[in-house]
C-alpha positions in Angstrom: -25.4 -19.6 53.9 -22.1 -21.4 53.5 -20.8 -21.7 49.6 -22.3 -25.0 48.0 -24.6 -25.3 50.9 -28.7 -25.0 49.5 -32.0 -25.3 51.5 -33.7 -28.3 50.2 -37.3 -29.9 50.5 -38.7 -33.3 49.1 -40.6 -33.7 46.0 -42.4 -36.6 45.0 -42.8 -37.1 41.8 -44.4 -40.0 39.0 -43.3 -40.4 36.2 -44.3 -43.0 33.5 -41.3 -45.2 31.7 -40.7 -47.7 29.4 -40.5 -51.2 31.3 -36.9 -51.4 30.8 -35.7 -48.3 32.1 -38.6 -48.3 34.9 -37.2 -51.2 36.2 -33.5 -50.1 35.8 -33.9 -47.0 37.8 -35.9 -48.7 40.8 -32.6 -51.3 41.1 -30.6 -47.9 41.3 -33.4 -46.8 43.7 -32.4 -49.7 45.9 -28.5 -50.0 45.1 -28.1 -45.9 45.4 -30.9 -44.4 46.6 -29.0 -41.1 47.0 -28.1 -41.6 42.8 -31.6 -40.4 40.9 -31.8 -37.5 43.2 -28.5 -36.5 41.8 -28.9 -37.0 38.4 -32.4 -35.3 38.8 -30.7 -32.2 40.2 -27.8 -32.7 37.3 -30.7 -32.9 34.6 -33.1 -30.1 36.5 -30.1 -27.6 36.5 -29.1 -28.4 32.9 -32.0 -27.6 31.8 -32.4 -24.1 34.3 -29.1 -22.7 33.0 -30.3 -23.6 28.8 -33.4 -22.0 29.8 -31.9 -18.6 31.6 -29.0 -18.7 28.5 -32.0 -19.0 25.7 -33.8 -16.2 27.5 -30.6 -14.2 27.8 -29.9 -14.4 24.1 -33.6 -13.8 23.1 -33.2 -10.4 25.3 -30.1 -8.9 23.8 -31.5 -10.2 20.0 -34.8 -7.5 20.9 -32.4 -5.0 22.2 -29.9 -5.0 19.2 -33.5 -5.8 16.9 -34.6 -2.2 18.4 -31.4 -0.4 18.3 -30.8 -1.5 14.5 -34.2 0.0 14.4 -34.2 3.3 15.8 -30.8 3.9 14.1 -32.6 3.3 10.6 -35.2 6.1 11.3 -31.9 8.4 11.3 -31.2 7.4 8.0 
């Protein structure tokens, strides 16, 4: 697979808005079409990378949690 270049399938999705912005994005819809899937990605990522990050740091918290620990017992 080339760099940048990622298999891809459709999702459909509903989701419930506030009037406003409902009707906001389905003028984008029509404008850009090619515009909510981006910022769905943009958002979707985001929130992958905080995820893997917050896991990340919750991993290396238990590992210096139990290393602080078993260094006490030497005490």
């Amino acid at each position: 697979m080339k760099p940048g270049m990622w298999n891809t399938r459709s999702v459909q999705l509903n989701v419930r808005l506030p009037n406003d912005i409902a009707a906001e994005a389905e003028e984008v819809q029509r404008s850009d079409p090619d515009f909510l899937g981006r910022v769905i990605q943009y958002g979707l990522t985001r929130r992958t990378i905080y995820r893997r990050l917050r896991e990340a740091e919750a991993r290396e918290r238990r590992a210096m949690d139990t290393s602080g620990d078993s260094a006490s017992t030497f005490a």
